[in-house]
TIROLO-121974 format. One line per field, with one value per residue (C-alpha): residue number from 0; residue in one letter; y negated, z, x negated. Coordinates in steps of 0.02 Angstrom, whole numbers, plus 50000, padded with zeros to 5 digits. Example, Ala and Ser with C-alpha at 12.3 -4.5 7.8 and 13.67 -1.06 7.14 Angstrom:
! residues 2
resi: c(0  1) $
resn: c(A  S) $
py: c(50225  50053) $
pz: c(50390  50357) $
px: c(49385  49316) $
This chain:
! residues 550
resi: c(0  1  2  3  4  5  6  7  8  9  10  11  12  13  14  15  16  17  18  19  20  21  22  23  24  25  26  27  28  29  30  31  32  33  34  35  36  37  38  39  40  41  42  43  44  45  46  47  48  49  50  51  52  53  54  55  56  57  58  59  60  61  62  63  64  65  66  67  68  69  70  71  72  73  74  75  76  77  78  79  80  81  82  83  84  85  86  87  88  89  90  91  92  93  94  95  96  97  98  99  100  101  102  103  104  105  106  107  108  109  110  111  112  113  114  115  116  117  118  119  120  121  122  123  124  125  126  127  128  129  130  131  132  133  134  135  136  137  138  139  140  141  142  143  144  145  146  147  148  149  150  151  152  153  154  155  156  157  158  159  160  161  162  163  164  165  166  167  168  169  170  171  172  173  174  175  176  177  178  179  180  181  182  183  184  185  186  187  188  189  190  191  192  193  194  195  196  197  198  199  200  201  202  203  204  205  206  207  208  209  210  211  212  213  214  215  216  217  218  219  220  221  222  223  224  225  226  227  228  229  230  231  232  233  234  235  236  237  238  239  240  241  242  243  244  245  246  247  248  249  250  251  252  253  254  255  256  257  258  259  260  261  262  263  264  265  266  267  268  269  270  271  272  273  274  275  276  277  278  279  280  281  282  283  284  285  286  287  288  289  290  291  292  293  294  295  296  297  298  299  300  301  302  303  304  305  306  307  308  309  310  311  312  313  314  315  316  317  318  319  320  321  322  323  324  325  326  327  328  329  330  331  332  333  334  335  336  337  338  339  340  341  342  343  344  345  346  347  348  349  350  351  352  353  354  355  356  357  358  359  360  361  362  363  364  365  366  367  368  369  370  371  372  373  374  375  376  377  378  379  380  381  382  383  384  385  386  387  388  389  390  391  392  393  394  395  396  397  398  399  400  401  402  403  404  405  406  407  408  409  410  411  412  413  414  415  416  417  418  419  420  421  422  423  424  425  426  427  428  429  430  431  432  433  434  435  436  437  438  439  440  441  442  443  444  445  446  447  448  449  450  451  452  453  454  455  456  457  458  459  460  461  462  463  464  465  466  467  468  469  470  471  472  473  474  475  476  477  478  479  480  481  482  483  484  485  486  487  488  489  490  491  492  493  494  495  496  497  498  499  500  501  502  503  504  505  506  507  508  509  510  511  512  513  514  515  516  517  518  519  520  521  522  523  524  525  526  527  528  529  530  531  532  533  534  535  536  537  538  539  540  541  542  543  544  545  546  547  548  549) $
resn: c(X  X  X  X  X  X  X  X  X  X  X  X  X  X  X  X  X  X  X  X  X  X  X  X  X  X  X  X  X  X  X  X  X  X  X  X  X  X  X  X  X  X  X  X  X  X  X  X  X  X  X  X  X  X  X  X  X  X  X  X  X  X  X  X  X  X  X  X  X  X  X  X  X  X  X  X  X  X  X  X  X  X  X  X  X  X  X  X  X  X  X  X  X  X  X  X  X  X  X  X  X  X  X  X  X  X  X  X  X  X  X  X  X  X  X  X  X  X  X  X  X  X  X  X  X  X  X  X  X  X  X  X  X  X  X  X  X  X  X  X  X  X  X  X  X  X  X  X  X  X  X  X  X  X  X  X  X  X  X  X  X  X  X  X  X  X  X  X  X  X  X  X  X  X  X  X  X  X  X  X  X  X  X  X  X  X  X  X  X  X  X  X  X  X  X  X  X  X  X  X  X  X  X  X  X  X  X  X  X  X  X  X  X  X  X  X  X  X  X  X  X  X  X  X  X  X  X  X  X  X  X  X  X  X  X  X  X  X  X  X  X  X  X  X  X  X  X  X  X  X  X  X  X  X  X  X  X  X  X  X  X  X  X  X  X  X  X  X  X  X  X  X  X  X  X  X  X  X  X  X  X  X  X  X  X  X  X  X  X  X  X  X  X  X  X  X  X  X  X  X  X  X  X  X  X  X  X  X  X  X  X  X  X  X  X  X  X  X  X  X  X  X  X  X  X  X  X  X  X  X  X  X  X  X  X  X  X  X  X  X  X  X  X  X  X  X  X  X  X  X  X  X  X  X  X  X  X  X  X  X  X  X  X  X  X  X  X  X  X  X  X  X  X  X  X  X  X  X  X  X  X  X  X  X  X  X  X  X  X  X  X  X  X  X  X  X  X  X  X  X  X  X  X  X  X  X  X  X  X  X  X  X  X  X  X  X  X  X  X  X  X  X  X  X  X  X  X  X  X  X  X  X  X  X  X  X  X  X  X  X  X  X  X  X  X  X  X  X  X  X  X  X  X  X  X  X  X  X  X  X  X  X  X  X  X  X  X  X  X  X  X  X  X  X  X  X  X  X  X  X  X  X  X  X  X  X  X  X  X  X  X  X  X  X  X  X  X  X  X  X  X  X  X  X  X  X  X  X  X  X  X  X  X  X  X  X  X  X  X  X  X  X  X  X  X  X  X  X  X  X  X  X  X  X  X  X  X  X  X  X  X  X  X  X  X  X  X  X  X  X) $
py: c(50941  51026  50920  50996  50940  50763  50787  50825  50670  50538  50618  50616  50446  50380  50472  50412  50220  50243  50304  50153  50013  50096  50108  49932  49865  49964  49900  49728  49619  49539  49373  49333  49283  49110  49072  49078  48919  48900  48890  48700  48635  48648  48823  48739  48681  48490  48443  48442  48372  48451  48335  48185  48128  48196  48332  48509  48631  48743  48616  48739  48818  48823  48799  48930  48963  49108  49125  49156  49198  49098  49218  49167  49287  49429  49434  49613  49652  49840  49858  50029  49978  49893  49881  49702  49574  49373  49282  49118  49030  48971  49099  49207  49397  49453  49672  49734  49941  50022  50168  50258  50272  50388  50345  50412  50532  50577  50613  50436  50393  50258  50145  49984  49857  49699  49692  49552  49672  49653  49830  49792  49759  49561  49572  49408  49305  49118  48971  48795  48617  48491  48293  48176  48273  48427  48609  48706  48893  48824  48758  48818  48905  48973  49091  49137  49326  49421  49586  49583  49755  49767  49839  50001  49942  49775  49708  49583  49516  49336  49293  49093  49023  48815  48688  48510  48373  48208  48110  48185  48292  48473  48620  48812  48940  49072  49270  49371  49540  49658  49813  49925  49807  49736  49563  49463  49300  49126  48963  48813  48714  48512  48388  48227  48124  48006  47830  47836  47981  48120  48203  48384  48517  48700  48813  49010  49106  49288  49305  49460  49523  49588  49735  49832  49969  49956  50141  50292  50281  50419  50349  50158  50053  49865  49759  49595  49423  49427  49311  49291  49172  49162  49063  49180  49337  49451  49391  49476  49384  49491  49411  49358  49272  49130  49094  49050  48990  48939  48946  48786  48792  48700  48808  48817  49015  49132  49238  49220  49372  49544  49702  49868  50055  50086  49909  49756  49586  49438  49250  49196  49023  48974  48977  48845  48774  48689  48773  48768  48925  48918  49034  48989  49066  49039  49121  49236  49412  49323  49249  49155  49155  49062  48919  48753  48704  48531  48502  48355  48162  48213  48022  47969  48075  48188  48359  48476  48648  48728  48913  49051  49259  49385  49555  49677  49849  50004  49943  50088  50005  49978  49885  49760  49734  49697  49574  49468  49451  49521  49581  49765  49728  49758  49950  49899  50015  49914  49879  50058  49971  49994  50192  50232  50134  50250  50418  50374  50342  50508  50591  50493  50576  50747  50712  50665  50842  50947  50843  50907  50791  50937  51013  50847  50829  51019  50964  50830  50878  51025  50876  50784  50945  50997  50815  50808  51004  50951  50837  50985  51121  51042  51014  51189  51257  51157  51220  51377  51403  51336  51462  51613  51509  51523  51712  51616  51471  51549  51647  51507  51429  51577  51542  51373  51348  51185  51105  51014  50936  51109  51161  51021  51026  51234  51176  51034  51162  51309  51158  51166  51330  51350  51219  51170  50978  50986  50789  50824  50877  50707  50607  50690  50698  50526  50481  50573  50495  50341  50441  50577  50412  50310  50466  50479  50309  50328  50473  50372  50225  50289  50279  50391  50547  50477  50603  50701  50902  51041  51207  51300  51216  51049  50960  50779  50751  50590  50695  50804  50992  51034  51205  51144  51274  51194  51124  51304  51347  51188  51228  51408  51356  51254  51399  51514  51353  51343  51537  51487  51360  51361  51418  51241  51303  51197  51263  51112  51071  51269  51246  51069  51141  51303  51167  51056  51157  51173  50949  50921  51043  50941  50773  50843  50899  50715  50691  50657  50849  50765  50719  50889  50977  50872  50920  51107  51132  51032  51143  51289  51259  51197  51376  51456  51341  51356  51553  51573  51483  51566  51741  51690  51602  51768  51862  51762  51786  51968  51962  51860  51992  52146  52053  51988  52208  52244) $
pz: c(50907  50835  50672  50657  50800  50762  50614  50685  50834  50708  50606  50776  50811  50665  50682  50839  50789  50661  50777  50924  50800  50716  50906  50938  50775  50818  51001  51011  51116  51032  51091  51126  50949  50978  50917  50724  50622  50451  50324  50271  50128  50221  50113  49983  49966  49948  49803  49859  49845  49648  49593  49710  49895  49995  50136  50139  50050  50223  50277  50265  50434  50511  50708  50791  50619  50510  50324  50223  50048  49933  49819  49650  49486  49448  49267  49236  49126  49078  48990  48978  49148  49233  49284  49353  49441  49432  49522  49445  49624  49584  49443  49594  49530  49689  49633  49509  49500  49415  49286  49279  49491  49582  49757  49908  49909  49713  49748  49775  49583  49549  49671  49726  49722  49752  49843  49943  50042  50188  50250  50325  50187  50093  49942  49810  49685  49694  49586  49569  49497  49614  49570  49546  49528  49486  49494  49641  49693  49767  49596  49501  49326  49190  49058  48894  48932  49096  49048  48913  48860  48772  48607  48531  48426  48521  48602  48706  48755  48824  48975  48945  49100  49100  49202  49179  49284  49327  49275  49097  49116  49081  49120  49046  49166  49042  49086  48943  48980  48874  48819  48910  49010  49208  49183  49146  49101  49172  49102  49119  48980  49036  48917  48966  48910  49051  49036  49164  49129  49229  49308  49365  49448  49480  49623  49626  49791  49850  49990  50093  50274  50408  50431  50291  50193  50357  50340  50491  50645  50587  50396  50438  50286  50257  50189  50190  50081  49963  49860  49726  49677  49575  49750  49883  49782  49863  50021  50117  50247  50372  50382  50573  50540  50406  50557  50650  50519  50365  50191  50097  49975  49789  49650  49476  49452  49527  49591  49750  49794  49920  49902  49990  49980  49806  49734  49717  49656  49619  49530  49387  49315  49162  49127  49198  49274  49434  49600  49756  49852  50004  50156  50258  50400  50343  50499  50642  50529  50334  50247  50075  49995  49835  49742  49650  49498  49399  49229  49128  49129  49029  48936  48938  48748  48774  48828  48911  48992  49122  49125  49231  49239  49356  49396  49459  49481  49519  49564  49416  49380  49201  49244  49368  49266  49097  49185  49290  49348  49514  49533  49517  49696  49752  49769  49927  49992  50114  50153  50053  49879  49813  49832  49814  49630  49544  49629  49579  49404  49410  49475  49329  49184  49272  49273  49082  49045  49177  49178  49346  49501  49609  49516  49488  49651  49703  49537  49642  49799  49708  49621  49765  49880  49742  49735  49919  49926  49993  50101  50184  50168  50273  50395  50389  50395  50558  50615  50581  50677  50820  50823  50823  50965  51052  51155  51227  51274  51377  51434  51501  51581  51675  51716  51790  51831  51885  51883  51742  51709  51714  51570  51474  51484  51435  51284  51239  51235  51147  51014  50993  50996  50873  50741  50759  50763  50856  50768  50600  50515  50600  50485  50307  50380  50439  50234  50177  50283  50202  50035  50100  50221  50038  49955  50098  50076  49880  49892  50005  49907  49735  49650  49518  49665  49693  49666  49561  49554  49621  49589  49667  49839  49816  49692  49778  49810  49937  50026  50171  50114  50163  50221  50287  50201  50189  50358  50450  50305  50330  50554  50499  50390  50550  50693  50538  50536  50754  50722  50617  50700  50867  51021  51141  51297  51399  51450  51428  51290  51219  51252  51169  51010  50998  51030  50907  50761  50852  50872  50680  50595  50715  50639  50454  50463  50432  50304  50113  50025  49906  50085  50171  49987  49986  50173  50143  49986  50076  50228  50117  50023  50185  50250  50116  50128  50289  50293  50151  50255  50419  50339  50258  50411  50519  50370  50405  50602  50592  50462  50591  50723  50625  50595  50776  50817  50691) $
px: c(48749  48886  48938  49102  49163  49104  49203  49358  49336  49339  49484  49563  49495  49570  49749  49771  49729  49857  49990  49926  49954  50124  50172  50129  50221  50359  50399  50333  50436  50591  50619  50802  50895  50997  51175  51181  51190  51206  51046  51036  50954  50783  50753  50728  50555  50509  50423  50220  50045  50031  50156  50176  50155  50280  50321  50241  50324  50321  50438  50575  50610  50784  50783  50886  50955  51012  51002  51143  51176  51305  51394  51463  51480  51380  51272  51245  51063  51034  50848  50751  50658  50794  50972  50986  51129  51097  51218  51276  51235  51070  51036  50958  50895  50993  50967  50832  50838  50708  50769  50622  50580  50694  50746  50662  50796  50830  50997  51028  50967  50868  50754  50803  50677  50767  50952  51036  51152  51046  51064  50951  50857  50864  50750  50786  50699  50735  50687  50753  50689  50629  50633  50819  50966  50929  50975  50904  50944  51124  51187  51314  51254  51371  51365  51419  51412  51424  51340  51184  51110  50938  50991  50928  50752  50749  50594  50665  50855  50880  50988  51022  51131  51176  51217  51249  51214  51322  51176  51185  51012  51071  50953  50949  50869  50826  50767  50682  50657  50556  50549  50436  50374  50388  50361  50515  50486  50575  50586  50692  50728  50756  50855  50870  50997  51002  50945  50756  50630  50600  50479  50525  50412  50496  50483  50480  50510  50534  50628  50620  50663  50537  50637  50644  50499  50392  50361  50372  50283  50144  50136  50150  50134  50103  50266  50253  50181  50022  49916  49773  49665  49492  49418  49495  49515  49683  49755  49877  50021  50119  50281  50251  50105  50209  50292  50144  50035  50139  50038  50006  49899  49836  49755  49761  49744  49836  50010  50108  50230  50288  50191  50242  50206  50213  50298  50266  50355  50244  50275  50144  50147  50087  49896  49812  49949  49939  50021  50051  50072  50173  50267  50436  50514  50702  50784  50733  50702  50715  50543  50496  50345  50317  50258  50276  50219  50250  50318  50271  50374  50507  50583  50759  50831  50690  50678  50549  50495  50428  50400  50321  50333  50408  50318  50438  50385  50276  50114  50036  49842  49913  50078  49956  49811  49930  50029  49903  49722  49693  49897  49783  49733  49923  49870  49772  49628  49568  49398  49361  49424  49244  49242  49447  49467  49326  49429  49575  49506  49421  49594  49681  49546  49572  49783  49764  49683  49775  49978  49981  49943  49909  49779  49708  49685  49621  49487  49449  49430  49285  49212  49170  49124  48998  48917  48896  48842  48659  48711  48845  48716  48594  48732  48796  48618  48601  48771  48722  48563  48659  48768  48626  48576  48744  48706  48554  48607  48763  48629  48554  48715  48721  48542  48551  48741  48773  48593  48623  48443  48375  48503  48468  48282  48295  48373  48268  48111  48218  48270  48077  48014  48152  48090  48292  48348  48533  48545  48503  48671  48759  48692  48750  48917  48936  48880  49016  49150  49187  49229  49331  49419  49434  49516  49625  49685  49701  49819  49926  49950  49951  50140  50088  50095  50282  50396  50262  50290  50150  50221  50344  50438  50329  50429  50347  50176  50227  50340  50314  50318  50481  50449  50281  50175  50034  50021  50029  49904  49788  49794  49744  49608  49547  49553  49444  49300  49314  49245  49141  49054  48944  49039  49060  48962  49068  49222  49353  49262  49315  49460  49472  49431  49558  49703  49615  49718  49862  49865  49822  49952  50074  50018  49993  50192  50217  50093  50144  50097  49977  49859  49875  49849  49678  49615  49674  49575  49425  49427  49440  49269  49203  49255  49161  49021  48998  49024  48893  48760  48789  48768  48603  48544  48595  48512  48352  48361  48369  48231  48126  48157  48131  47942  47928  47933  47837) $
């Protein structure tokens, strides 16, 4: 059996089940939207089963509704990582840029994580206090200041915004961000100088759309809610499933947040403090996921806290792993998590020596060719003596014609005389497939290739290669391995495998560089590899003659 071509079906395989499910994401059926009505106060989330009997807090879904967005004044925050707006409506984190990511396109400067412009993208982090009369993410906060700058030398700089209740309980909602780092942290500070005590628990929601970051049709990513916990380790939620099955549920470890390609957002209470995480379908196209957590009685003349952390950034293994157990599992590799963290350590090592992602991953690519070199060379070696066979067994076709049987059983018995097993080089390559699949999968979701420089006309290892180089160099590097492989003796099947090139370099002008970089250096030492066997192979046959003369 010819082991190439089982190579190239399940590349195929898989590429086309990539571009099926994109297809079928992309034009599901849309039911009809009804006439907008505005949000009520059923987005914000009732307090639940960690604090006191009551409703769920997936309670909040508005019936032919739409969400909308109160706008008040805008609290400008420049740090070294970020460049953010809090409205005074709620003290909402309505835009969060991130300094040191460039936009997809660079020219447009910096990415934008978080924006409520809805174009279409809605991307905000809410919190509010549940219990009595107190401040949700509609209330009215003031501040002292409407622009705060973390100063030159400083570690940290405080945004502090107020609001006073009739009932004479006044709350602070207070942001610290610090340097060099993508957690910010949240906290409310509760005094209560009403007459009955108080029991308060807090809420912490992202709300996204189910529009927005969904990827292309060939590159489709996953956007959409995710969870940890100690029990039930990293969960994912696409958005259309909290509609159907809305999330509700108690623990007393983990985060609740959005990932997507590349970023991620996620809420982290206090340790060891109880939570509830929960999802909401707010309108037709706009989602929440978050969770509640209580705060202790707080007496009449007393005052108390309740505080919890914001991660906001590129999901880099050091950023996730600093800020929260299992947040590292944001960079998701699938069901090939196992293989893909341990490359992309060894790709990180090689980056360290190297500084240059491309090499790193050419390094690679040798790395793992040389460890799997016996595996290959026994497939090769099988590949090859199938091809010496090739003159013989069109010979044969010409022999037989269409009597089938007879062909097959004239190749059964040349298989033997010939000591050669047609099966035997399957098995190495279907060994290797999960790692080269996992490495796959690790280029694609590592932020660290974003925006990352080659040489020369690739100045963005996630991009395509704009002059697509290395896709015309990649379907060349595929017609030179059809010649060197076995001849099909079928005819379609010929012909199948000279368009075969032709079909990839189509799909790998959509692929980021970093991916067709990896395949072209991989069919390149497969070329060799497989070139190196074949002449000692033919080297042998001729021996094998010149004695058969003799």
């Amino acid at each position: 059996m010819d082991t190439r071509r089982l190579i190239l079906f399940v590349i195929f395989s898989f590429s086309i089940m990539m571009l099926w499910d994109a297809w079928q994401q992309k034009n599901a059926p849309i039911e009809p939207v009804q006439q907008e009505a505005q949000i009520t106060n059923q987005d914000i989330p009732a307090s639940t089963s960690v604090n006191a009997s009551s409703t769920k807090s997936s309670s909040g879904v508005v019936e032919n509704g739409a969400f909308k967005l109160e706008n008040g004044q805008r609290i400008k925050v420049t740090t070294d990582l970020f460049q953010a707006d809090i409205d005074t409506v709620g003290g909402d984190l309505r835009r969060l840029v991130l300094n040191q990511h460039a936009a997809s396109d660079e020219k447009e400067g910096n990415y934008v994580l978080m924006d409520d412009s809805a174009k279409p993208m809605l991307y905000i982090a809410q919190t509010g206090l549940i219990g009595g009369d107190l401040p949700n993410h509609k209330s009215i906060f003031t501040s002292s200041a409407m622009s705060y700058t973390l100063a030159e030398g400083a570690n940290s700089k405080e945004v502090r915004l107020s609001w006073i209740g009739a009932n004479g309980v006044s709350v602070d909602k207070i942001y610290t961000f610090k340097r060099g780092s993508y957690v910010i942290d949240v906290s409310y500070e509760v005094n209560n100088a009403s007459v009955a005590a108080i029991t308060p628990s807090a809420y912490y929601q992202i709300v996204h759309d189910s529009e927005s970051n969904q990827g292309s049709m060939m590159m489709p990513t996953f956007t959409g809610g995710a969870y940890y916990t100690d029990a039930d380790k990293f969960k994912k939620i696409a958005f259309s499933n909290m509609a159907k099955e809305p999330l509700s549920k108690t623990t007393k470890d983990g985060w609740a947040g959005v990932i997507q390609h590349y970023f991620a957002s996620a809420w982290i209470p206090a340790k060891g403090a109880e939570r509830e995480f929960y999802t909401k379908e707010l309108s037709d196209k706009y989602y929440a996921i978050g969770l509640i957590t209580p705060g202790a009685s707080i007496g009449a003349g007393s005052s108390g806290s309740i505080k919890a952390s914001l991660f906001a950034g590129p999901q880099t293994e050091k950023d996730l792993t600093t800020a929260a157990p299992g947040l590292e599992y944001a960079v998701d590799y699938g069901w090939l998590t196992i293989v893909a963290k341990p490359l992309f350590w060894v790709l990180s090592k090689i980056n360290d020596i190297v500084h240059n992602w491309g090499v790193a991953i050419i390094l690679l690519t040798v790395l793992i060719k040389a460890a799997f070199y016996p595996l290959s060379a026994k497939s090769y070696k099988s590949m090859a003596q199938m091809r010496e066979l090739a003159p013989r067994l069109q010979s044969m076709k010409e022999k037989f014609g269409d009597d089938k049987q007879k062909m097959q059983q004239a190749m059964m018995e040349l298989y033997r005389t010939e000591k050669i097993n047609p099966m035997s080089g399957c098995l190495p390559i279907l060994v290797q497939i999960p790692v080269f699949i996992a490495l796959y999968w690790m280029i694609l979701g590592s932020v660290e290739l974003r925006h990352a420089p080659f040489f020369g006309w690739i100045e963005d290892l996630s991009a395509i290669d704009p002059y697509y180089v290395l896709p015309l160099l990649m379907g060349a590097t595929m017609i030179i391995q059809t010649y060197l492989n076995p001849a099909p003796t079928d005819p379609i099947q010929a012909k199948v495998m000279k368009i075969m090139p032709v079909v990839f370099s189509i799909f790998f002008f959509f692929f980021p560089a970093g991916l067709v970089l990896y395949w072209l250096v991989n069919n390149v030492l497969s070329i060799l590899q497989q070139w190196y066997v074949n002449k000692s192979i033919h080297a042998e046959a001729l021996a094998k003659k010149g004695n058969a003369k003799k």
